[in-house]
C-alpha positions in Angstrom: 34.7 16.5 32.2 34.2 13.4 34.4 37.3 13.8 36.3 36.4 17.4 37.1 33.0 16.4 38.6 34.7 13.5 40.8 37.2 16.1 41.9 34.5 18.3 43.1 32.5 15.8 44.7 35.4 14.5 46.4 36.2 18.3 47.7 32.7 18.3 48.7 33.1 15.0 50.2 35.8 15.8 52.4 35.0 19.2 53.6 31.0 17.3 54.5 33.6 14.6 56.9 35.1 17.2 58.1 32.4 19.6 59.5 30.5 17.1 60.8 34.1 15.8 62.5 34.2 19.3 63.7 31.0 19.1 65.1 31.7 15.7 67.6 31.5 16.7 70.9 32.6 14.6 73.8 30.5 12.9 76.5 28.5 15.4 79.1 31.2 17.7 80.4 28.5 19.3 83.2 30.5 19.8 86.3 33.9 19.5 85.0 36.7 21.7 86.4 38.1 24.7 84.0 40.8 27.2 85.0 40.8 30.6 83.2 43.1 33.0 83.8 42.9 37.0 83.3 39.2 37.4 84.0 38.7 41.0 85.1 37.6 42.3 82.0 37.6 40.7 78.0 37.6 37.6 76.7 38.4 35.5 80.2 35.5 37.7 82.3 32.8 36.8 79.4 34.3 33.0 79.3 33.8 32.4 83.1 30.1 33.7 82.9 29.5 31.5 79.3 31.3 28.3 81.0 29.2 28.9 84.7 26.0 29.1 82.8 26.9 25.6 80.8 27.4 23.8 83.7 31.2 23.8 83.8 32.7 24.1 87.5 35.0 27.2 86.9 38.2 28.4 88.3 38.1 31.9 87.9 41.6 33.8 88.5 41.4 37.6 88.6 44.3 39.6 89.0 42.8 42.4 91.6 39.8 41.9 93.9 37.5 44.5 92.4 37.3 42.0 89.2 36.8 39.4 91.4 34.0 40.3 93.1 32.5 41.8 90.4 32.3 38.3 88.3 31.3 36.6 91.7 28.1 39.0 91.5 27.7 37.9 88.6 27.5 34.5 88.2 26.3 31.2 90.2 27.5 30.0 94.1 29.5 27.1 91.9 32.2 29.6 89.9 35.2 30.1 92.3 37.4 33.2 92.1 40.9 33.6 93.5 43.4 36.1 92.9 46.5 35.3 90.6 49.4 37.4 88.9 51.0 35.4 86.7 54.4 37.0 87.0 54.3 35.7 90.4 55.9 31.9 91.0 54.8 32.0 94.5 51.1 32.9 93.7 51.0 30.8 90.9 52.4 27.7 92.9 50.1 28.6 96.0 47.2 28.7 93.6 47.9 25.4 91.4 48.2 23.7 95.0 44.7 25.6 96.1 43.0 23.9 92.6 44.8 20.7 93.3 43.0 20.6 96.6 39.9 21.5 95.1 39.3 18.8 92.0 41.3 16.0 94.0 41.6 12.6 92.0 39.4 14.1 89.0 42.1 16.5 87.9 41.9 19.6 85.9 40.0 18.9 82.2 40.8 22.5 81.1 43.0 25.4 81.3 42.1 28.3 79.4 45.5 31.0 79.3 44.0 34.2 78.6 45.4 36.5 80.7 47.6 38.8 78.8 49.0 42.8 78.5 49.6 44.5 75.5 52.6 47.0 76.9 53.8 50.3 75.0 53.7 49.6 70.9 56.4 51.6 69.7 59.5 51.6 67.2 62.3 49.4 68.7 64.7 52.4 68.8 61.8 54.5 71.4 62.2 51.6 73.9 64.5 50.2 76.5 64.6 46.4 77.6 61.6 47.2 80.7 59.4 48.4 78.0 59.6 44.3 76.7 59.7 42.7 79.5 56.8 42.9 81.1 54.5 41.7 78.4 57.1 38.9 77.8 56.9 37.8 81.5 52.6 38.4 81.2 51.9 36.6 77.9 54.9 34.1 78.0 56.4 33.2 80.8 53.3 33.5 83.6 51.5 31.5 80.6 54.0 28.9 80.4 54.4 29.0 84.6 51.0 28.3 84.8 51.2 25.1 82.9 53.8 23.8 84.2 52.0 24.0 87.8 48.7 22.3 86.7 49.8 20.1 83.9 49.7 17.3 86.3 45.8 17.9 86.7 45.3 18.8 83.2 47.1 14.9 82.7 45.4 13.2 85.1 42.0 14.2 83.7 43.3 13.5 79.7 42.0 17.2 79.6 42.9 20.3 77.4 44.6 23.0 77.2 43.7 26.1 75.7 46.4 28.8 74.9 45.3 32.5 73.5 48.0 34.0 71.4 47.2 36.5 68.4 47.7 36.8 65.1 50.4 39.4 66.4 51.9 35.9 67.0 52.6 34.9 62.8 53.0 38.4 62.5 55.0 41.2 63.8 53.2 44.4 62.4 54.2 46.6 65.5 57.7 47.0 67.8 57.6 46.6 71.6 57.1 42.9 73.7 53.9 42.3 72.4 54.7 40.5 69.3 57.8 38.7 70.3 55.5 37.7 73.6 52.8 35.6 71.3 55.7 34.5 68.5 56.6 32.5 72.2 53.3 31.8 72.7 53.0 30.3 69.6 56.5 27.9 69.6 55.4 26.5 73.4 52.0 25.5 72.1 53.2 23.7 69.6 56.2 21.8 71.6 53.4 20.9 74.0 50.9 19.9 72.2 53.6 17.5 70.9 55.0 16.7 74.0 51.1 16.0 75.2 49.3 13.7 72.7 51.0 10.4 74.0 49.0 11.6 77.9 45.4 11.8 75.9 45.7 15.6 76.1 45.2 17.8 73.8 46.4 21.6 73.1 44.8 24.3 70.8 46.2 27.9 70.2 43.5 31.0 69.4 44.6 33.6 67.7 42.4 36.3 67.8 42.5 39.7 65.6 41.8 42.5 67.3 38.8 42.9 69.5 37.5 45.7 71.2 38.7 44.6 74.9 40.5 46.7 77.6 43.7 45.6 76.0 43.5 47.4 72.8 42.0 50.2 74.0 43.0 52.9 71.0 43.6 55.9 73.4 45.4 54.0 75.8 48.0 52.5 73.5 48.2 56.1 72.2 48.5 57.7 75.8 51.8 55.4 76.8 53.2 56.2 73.3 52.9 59.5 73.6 54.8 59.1 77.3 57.9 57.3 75.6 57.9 60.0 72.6 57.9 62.7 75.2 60.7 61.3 76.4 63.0 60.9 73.5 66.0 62.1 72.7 65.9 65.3 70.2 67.8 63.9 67.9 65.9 60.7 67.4 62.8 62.9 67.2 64.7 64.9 64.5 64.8 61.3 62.8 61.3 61.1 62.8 59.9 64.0 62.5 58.1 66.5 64.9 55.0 65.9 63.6 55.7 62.1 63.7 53.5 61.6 66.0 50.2 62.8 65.1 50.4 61.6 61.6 51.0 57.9 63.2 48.0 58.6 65.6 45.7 59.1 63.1 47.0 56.6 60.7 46.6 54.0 63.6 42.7 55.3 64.4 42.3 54.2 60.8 43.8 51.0 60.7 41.7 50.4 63.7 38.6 51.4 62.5 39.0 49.1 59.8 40.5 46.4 61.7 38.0 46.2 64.9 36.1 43.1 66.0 33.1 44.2 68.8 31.7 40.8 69.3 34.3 39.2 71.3 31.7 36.3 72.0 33.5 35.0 68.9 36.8 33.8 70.7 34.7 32.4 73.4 33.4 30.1 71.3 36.2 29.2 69.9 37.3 28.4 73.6 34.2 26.2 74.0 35.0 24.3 70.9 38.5 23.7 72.0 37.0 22.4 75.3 34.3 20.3 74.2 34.7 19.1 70.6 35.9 15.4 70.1 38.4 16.9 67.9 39.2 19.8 68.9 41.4 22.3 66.0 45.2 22.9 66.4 44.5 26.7 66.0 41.3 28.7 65.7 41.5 32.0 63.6 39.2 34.4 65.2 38.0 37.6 63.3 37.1 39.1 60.0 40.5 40.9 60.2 42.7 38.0 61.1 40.8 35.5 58.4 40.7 38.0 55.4 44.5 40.2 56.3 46.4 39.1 58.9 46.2 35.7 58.6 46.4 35.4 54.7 49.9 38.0 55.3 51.3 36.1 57.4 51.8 33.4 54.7 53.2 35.5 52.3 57.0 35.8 51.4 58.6 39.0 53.5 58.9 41.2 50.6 55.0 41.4 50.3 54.3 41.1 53.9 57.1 44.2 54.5 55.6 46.2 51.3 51.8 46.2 52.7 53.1 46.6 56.0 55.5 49.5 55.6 52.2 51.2 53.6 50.8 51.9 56.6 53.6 53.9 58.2 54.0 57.5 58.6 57.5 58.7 56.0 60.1 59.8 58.5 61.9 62.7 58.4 65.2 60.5 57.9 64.3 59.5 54.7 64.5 62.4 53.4 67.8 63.7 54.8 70.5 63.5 52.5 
């Protein structure tokens, strides 16, 4: 009986050390320079105004200049915007050498990668290779271009980096570039937080669920799947079923209505914490959905992960062809 009440009090014991380890937070950071990518609308529009308000000098890059003089109106004289598409080396390089310019010998202490697509979510046999490779070349390879250009700054100020993936990035519940975008996401991160820990930096990976942003907007993602089925051949169609595609609609309005996180002040924080604590977390789980399903799944051998999955699917037509 004794050893089971040490056990728990060590348990307890550990997970006290490790909250209040959680809770460190380093010295003042008022007037430090963060760069945030994709913040038009979501998670990256709400950081800028959080980190402005805290005192952080923040780099704001907005990918059209309606979103960027929207989030100007809406925050202090001190938050800078400028425009950046990630898919562009030239922009990137041109803005890297703008920010450079700006924080001089203090360098960069943070660099938040948020900006990211969703593109068409489809089966792999509806697409062509353009259908992937624009989210790829959004959410992986502008992410990584990015910070490769200010990873000097980041070095010089021992800063962090702060990378926003998904939980679509342990697990592939959907076809199209999405996925296979934040599985990359996911690999880089951890190569360079690796690669940084001997520079003093450090790198943390969010993986949000899904939130109710402009990115998984339900009738959107339904709207440019519709435009590919439209466009199918008939005898793929005939695979699936004419009425394929309304019984996936409305199987998918379900999963989302179940699924759906409307505070997306939750990732935000988790982008603070990753900023300001002493110890900062590898990865940060963000989301009823992504704690109690996605998460869990995504840890569990294939067979289960395919079963629970493959649940959710409409029957094709196929399957019953003989």
């Amino acid at each position: 009986m004794l050893s089971y009440i040490l056990l728990f009090l060590g348990i307890v014991s550990l997970w006290w050390h490790w909250r209040a380890r959680d809770r460190m937070k380093t010295i003042n950071l008022t007037g430090k320079y963060v760069f945030i990518t994709g913040c038009d609308t979501g998670f990256g529009n709400m950081a800028a105004k959080i980190f402005d308000k805290k005192g952080f000098r923040v780099f704001a890059g907005c990918l059209t200049e309606t979103g960027a003089k929207e989030l100007k109106a809406m925050t202090s004289k001190q938050l800078q915007t400028v425009l950046l598409d990630v898919r562009d080396s030239d922009c990137v390089k041109k803005v890297a050498a703008w920010v450079k310019a700006e924080v001089q010998s203090e360098g960069l202490w943070g660099l938040v990668n948020n900006a990211g697509i969703m593109g068409p979510s489809a089966p792999t046999d509806w697409l062509d290779i353009e259908h992937f490779r624009e989210p790829i070349e959004v959410n992986l390879i502008g992410l990584i271009n990015v910070t490769i250009n200010m990873l000097p700054l980041i070095k010089k100020a021992k800063g962090r980096i702060v990378n926003v993936s998904s939980v679509a990035g342990r697990l592939a519940f959907s076809g199209g570039g999405y996925c296979p975008s934040k599985f990359g996401v996911e690999g880089f991160n951890d190569s360079l937080r690796r690669d940084m820990k001997p520079f003093g930096v450090k790198v943390c990976c969010i993986r949000p669920g899904l939130f109710q942003t402009a990115l998984s907007e339900p009738e959107k993602i339904m709207k440019e799947k519709e435009v590919i089925w439209n466009k199918l051949p008939p005898d793929i169609k005939a695979q699936y079923g004419e009425d394929y595609f309304q019984k996936d609609a409305a199987k998918k309005q379900e999963l989302f209505k179940i699924s759906l996180n409307k505070d997306i002040s939750l990732v935000v924080q988790c982008m603070e914490h990753a900023l300001t604590s002493l110890h900062p977390r590898a990865h940060y789980v963000v989301g009823q959905d992504a704690k109690l399903l996605w998460n869990p799944l995504s840890r569990m051998p294939a067979v289960i992960q395919d079963f629970l999955l493959l649940r959710n699917r409409v029957e094709l037509a196929v399957s019953h062809m003989k």
